[in-house]
DSSP file (Angstrom, degrees, kcal/mol; ACC not computed):
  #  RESIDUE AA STRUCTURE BP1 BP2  ACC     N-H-->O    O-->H-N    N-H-->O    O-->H-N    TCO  KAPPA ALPHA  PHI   PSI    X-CA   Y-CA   Z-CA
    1    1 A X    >         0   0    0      0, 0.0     3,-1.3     0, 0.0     0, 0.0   0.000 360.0 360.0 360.0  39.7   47.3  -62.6  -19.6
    2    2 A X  T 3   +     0   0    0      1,-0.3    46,-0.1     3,-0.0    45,-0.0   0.673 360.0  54.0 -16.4 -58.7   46.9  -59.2  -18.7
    3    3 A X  T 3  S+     0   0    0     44,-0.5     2,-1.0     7,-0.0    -1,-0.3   0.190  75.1  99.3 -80.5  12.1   50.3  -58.6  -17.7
    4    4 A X    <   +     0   0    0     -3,-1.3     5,-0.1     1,-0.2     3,-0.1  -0.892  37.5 129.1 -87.6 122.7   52.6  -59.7  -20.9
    5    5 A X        +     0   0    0     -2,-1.0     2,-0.3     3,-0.2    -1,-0.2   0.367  43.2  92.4-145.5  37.4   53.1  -56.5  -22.3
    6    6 A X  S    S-     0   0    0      2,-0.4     4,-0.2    -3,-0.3    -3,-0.0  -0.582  85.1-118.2 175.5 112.2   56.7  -56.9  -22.6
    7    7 A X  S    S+     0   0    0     -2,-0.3     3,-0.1     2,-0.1    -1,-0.0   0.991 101.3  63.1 -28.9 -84.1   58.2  -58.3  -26.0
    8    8 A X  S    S-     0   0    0      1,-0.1    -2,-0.4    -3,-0.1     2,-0.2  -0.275 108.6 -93.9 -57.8 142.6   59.5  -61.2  -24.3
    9    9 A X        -     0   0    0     -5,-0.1     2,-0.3     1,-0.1    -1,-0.1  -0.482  42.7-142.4 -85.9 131.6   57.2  -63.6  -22.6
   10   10 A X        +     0   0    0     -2,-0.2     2,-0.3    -4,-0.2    -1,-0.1  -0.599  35.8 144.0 -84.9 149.6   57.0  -62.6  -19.2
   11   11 A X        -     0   0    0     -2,-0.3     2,-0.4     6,-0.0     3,-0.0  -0.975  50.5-111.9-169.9 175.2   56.9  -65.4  -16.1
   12   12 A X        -     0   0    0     -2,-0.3     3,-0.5     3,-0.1    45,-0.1  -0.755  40.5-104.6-121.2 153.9   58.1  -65.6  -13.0
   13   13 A X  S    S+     0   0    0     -2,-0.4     2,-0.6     1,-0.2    16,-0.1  -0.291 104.5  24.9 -69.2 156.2   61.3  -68.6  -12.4
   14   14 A X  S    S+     0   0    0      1,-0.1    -1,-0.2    -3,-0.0     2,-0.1  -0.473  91.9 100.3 111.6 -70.6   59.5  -71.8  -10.4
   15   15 A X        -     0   0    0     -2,-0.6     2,-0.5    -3,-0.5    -3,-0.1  -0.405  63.9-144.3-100.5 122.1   55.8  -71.5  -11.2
   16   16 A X        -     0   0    0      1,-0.1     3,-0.2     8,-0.1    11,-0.1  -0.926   7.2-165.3 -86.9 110.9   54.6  -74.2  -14.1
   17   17 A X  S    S+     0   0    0     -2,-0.5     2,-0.2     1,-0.2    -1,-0.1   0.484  74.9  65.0 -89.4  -0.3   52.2  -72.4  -15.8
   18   18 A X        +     0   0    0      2,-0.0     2,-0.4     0, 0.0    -1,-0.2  -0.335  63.4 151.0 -95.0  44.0   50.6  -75.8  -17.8
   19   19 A X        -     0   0    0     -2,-0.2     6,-0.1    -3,-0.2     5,-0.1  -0.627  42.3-151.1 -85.3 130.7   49.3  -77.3  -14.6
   20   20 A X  S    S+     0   0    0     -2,-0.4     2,-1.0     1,-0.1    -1,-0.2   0.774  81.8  86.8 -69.9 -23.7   46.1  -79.5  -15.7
   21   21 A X  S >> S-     0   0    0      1,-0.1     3,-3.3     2,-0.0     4,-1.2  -0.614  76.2-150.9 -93.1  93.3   45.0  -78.7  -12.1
   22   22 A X  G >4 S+     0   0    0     -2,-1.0     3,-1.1     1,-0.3     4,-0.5   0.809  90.3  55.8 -31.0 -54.1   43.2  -75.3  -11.9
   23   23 A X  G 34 S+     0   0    0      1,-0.3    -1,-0.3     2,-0.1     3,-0.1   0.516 107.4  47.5 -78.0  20.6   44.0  -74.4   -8.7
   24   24 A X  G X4 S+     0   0    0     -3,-3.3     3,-0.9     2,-0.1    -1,-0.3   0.467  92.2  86.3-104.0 -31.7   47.5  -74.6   -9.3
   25   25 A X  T << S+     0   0    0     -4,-1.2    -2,-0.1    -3,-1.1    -3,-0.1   0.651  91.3  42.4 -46.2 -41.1   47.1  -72.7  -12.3
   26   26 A X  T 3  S+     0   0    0     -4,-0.5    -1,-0.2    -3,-0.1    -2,-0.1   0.228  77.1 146.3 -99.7 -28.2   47.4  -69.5  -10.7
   27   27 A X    <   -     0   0    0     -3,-0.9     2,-0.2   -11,-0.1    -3,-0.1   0.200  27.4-160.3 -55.2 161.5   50.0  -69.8   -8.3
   28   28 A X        -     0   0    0      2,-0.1     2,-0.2    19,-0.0    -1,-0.1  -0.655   9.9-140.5-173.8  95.5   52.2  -67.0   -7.4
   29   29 A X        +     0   0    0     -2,-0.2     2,-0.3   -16,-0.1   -16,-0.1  -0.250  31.7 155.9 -37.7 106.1   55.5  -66.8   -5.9
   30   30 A X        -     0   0    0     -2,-0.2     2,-0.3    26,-0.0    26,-0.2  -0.919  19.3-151.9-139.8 165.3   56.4  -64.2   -3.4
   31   31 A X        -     0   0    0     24,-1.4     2,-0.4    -2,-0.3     8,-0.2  -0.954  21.2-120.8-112.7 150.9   58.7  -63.4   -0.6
   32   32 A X        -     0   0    0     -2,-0.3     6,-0.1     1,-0.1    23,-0.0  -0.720  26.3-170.4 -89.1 142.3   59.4  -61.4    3.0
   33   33 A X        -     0   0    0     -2,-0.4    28,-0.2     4,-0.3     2,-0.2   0.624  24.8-158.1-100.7   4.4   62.4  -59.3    2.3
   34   34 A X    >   +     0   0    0      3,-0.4     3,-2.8     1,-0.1     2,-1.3  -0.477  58.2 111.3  37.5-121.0   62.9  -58.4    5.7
   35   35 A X  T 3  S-     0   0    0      1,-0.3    -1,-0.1    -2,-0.2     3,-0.1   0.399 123.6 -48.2  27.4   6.7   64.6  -55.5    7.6
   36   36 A X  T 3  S+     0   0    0     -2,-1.3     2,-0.4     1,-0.7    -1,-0.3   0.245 106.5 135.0 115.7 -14.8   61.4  -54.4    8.4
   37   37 A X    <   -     0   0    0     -3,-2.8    -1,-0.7    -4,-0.1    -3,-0.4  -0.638  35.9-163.9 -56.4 118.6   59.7  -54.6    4.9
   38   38 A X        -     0   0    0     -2,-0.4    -6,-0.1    -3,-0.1     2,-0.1  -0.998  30.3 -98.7-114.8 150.5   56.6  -56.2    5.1
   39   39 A X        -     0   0    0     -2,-0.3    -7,-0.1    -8,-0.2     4,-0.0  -0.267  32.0-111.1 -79.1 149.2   55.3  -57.3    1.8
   40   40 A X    >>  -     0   0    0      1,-0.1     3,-1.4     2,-0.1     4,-1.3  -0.198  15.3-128.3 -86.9 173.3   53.0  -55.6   -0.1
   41   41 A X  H >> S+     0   0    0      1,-0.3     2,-3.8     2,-0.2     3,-1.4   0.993 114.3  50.3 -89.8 -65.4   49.3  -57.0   -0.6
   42   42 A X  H 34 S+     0   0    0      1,-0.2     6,-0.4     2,-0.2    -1,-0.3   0.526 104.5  53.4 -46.6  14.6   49.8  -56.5   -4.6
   43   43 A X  H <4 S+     0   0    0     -2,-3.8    -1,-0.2    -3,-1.4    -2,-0.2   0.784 113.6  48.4 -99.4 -50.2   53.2  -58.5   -4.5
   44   44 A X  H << S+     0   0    0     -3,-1.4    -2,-0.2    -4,-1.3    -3,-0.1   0.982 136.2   2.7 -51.8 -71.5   50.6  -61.4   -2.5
   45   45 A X  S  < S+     0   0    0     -4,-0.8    -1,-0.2     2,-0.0    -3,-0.2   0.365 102.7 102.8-127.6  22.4   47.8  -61.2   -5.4
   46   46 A X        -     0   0    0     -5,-0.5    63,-0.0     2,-0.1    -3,-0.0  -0.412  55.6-137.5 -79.4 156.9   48.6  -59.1   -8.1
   47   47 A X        +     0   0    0     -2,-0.1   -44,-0.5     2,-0.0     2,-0.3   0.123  55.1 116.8-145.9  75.4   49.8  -59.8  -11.5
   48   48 A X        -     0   0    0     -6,-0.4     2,-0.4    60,-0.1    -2,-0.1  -0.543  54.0-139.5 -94.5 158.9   52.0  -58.1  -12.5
   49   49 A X        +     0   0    0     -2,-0.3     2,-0.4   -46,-0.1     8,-0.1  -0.999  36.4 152.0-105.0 118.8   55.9  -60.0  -13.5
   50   50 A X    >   -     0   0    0     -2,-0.4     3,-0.9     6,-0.1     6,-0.2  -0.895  25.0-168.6-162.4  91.7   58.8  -57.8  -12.4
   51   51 A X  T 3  S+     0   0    0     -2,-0.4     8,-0.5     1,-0.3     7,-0.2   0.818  86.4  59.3 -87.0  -4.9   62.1  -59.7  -11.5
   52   52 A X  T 3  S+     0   0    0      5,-0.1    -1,-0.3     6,-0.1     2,-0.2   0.256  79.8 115.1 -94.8  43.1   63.8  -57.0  -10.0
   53   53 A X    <   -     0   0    0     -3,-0.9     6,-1.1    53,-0.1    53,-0.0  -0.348  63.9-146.5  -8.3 129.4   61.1  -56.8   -7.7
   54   54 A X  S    S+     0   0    0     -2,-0.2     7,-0.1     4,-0.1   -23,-0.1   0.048 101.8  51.1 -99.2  14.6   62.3  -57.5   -4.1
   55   55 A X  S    S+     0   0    0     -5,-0.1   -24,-1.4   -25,-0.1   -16,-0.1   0.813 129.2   6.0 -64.9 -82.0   59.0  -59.0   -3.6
   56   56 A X  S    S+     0   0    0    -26,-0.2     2,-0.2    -6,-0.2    -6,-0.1   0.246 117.2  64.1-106.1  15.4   58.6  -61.4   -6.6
   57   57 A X  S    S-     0   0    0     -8,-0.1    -6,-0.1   -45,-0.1    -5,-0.1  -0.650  94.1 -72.3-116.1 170.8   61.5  -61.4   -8.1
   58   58 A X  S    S+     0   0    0     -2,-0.2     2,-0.2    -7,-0.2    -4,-0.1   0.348  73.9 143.1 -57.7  -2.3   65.4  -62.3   -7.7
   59   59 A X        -     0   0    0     -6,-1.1     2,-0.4    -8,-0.5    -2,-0.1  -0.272  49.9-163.6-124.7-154.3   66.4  -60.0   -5.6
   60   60 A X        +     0   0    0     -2,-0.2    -1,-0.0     1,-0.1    -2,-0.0  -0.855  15.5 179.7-115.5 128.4   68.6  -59.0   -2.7
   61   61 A X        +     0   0    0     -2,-0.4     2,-0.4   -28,-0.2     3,-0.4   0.351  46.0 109.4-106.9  13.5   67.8  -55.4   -0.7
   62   62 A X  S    S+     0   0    0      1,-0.2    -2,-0.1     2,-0.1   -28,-0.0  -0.789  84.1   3.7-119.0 160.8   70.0  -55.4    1.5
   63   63 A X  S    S+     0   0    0     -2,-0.4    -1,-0.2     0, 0.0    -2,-0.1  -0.129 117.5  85.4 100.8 -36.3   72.9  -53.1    1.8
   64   64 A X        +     0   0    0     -3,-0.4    -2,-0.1     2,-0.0    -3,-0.0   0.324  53.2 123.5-103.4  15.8   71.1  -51.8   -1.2
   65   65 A X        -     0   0    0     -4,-0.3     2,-0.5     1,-0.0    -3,-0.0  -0.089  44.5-161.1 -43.9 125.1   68.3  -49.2    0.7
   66   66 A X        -     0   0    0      2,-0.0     2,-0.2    -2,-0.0    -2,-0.0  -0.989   5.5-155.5-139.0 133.3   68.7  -45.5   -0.9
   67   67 A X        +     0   0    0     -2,-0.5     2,-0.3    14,-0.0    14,-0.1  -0.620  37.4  74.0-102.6-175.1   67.5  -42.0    0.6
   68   68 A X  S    S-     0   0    0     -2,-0.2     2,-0.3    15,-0.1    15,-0.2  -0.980  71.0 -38.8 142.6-159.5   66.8  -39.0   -0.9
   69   69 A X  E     -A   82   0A   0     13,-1.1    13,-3.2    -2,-0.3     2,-0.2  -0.924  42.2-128.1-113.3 162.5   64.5  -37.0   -2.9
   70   70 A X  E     +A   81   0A   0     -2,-0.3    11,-0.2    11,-0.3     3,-0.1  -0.597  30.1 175.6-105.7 143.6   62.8  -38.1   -5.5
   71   71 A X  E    S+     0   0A   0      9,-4.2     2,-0.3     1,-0.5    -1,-0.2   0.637  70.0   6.0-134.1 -58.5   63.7  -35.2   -8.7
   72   72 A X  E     -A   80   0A   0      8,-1.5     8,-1.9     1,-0.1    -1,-0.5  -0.937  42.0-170.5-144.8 148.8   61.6  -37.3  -11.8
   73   73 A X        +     0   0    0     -2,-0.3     5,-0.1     6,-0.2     4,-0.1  -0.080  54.9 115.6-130.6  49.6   59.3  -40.4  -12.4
   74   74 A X        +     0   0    0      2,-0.1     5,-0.1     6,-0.1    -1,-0.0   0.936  56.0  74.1 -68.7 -38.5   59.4  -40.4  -16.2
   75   75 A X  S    S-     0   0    0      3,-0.5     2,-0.5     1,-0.1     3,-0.3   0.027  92.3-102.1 -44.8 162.7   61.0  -43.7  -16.9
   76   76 A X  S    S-     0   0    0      1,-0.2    -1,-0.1     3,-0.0    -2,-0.1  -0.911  96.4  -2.3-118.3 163.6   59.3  -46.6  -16.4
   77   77 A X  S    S+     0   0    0     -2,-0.5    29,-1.5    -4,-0.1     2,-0.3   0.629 121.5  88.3  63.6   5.5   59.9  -48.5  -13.5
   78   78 A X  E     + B   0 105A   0     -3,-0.3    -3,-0.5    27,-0.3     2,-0.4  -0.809  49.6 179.0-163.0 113.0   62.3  -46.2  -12.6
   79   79 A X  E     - B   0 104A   0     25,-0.9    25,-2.4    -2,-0.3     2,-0.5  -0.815  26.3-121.6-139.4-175.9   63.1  -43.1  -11.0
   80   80 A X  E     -AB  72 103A   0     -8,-1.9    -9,-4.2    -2,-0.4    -8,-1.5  -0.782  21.3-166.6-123.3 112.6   65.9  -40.5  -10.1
   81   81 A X  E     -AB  70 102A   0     21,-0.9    21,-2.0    -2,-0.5     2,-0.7  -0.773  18.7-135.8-103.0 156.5   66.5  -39.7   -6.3
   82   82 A X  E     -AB  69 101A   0    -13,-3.2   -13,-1.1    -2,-0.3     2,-0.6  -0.924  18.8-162.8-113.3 116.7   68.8  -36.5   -5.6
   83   83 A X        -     0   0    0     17,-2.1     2,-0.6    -2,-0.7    17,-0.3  -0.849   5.1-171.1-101.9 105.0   71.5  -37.4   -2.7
   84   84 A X        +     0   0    0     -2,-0.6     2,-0.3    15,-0.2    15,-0.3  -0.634  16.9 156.4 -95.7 136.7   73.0  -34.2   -1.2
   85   85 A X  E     -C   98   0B   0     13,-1.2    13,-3.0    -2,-0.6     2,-1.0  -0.969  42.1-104.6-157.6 166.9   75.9  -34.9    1.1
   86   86 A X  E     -C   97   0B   0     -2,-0.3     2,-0.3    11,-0.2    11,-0.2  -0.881  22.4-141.5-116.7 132.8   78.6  -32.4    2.0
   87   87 A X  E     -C   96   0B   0      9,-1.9     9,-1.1    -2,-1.0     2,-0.1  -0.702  14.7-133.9 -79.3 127.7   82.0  -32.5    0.7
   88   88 A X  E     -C   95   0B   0     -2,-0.3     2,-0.6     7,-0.2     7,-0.2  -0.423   8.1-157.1 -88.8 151.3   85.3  -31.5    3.0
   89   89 A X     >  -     0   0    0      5,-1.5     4,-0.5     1,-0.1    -1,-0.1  -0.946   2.5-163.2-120.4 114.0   88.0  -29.3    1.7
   90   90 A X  T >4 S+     0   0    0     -2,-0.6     3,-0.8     1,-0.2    -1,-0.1   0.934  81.1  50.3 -56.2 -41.9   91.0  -30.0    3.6
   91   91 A X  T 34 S+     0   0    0      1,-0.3    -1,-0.2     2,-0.1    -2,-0.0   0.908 120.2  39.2 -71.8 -18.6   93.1  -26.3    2.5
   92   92 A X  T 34 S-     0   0    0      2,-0.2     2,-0.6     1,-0.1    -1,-0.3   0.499 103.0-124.9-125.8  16.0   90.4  -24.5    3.3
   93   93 A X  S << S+     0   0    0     -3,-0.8    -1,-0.1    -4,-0.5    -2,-0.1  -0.222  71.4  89.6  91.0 -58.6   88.7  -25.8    6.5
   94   94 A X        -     0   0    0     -2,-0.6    -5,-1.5    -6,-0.1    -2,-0.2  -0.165  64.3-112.8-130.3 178.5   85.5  -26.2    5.2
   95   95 A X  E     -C   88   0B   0     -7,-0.2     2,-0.4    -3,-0.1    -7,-0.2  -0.397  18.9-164.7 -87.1 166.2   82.4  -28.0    3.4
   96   96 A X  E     -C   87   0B   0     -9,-1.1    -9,-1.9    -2,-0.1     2,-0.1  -0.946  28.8 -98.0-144.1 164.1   80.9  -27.5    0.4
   97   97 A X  E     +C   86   0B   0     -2,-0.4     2,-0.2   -11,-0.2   -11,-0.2  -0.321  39.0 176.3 -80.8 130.7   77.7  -28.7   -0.9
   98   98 A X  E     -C   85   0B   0    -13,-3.0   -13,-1.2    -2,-0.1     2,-0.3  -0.694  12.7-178.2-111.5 169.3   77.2  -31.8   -3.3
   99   99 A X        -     0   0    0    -15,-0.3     2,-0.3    -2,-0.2   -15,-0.2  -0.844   4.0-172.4-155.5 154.4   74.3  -33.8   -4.9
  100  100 A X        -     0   0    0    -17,-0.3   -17,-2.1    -2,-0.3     2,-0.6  -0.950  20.5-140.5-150.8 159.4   74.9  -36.7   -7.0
  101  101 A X  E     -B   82   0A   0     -2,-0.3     2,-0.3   -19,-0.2   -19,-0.2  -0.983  24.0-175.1-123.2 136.5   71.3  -38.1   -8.9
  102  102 A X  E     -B   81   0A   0    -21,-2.0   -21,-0.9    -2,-0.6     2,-0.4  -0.791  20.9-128.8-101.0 177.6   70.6  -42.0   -9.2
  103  103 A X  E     +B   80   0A   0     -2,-0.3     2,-0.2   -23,-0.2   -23,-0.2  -0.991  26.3 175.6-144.5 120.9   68.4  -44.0  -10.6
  104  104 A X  E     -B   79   0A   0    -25,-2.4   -25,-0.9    -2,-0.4     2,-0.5  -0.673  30.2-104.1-119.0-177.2   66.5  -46.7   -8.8
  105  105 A X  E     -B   78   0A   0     -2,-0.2     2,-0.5   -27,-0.2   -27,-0.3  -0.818  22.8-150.7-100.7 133.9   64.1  -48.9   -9.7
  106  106 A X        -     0   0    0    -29,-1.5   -29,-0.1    -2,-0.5   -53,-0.1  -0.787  15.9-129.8 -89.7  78.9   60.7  -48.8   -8.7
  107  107 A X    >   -     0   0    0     -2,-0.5     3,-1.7     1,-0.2     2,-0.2   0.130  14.5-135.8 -54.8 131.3   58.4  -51.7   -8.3
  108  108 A X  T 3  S+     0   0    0      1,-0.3    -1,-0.2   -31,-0.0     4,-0.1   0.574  99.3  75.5 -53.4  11.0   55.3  -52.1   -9.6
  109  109 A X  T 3  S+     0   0    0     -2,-0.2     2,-0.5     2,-0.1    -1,-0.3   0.677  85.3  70.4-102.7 -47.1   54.3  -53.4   -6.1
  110  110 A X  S <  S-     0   0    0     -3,-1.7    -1,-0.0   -68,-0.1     5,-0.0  -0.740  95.5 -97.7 -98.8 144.1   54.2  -50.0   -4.5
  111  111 A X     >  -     0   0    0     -2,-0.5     4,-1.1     1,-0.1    -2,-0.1  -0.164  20.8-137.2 -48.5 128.5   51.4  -47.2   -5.3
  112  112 A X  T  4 S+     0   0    0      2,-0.2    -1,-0.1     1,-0.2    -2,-0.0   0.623 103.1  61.0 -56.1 -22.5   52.4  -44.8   -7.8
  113  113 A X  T  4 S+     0   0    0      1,-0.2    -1,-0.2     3,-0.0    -2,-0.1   0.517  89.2  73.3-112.4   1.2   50.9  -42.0   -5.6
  114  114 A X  T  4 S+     0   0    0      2,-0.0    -2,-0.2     0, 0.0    -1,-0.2   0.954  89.4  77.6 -59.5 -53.2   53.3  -42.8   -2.6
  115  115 A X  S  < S-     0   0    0     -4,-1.1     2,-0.3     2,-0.0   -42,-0.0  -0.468  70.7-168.5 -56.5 132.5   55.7  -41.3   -4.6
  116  116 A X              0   0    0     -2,-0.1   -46,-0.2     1,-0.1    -3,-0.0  -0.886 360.0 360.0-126.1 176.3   55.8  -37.9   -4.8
  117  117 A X              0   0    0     -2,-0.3    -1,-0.1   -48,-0.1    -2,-0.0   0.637 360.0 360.0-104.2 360.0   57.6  -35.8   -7.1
């Protein structure tokens, strides 16, 4: 039980984890998210618990896809991309520069050293 390290007991919804049958024991829920995601081999046989994971978890990516640059990964699970986009000023003709920071969540399912800072 490697992965509880989480107050709360972690498990993923579906999988009964008191199966008298060994190979059953084990089992591990995953999905294709599509759009061109293919899933990663630690989503397959890792074990780690994450439900906002679009892998093993409950959710939905699409619509929800962010670009940017990545500015920190101190949280955990979680880091802050910087989105620069240009704003119009109608009285005066012209643009001027914006950034706005979010914070998404990272899965434990991709390598930490894919990200760079």
């Amino acid at each position: 039980m490697e992965h509880q390290t989480e107050k709360a007991f972690q498990k993923q919804a579906g999988i009964f984890q008191n199966s008298k049958d060994a190979k059953k024991r084990n089992q591990r829920w995953f999905k294709e998210v599509g759009n061109g995601f293919k899933t990663p081999k630690e989503a397959k046989v890792g074990t780690y618990i994450d439900k906002k994971c679009p892998f093993v978890g409950e959710v939905n990516i699409q619509g929800r896809i962010l670009t940017g640059v990545v500015v920190s990964t101190k949280m955990n699970r979680t880091l802050v991309v910087r989105r620069d986009y240009l704003h119009y000023i109608p009285k005066y003709n012209r643009y001027e520069k914006r950034h706005s920071n979010v914070s998404a969540h990272v899965s434990p399912a991709f390598d930490n050293q894919a990200i760079q800072v």
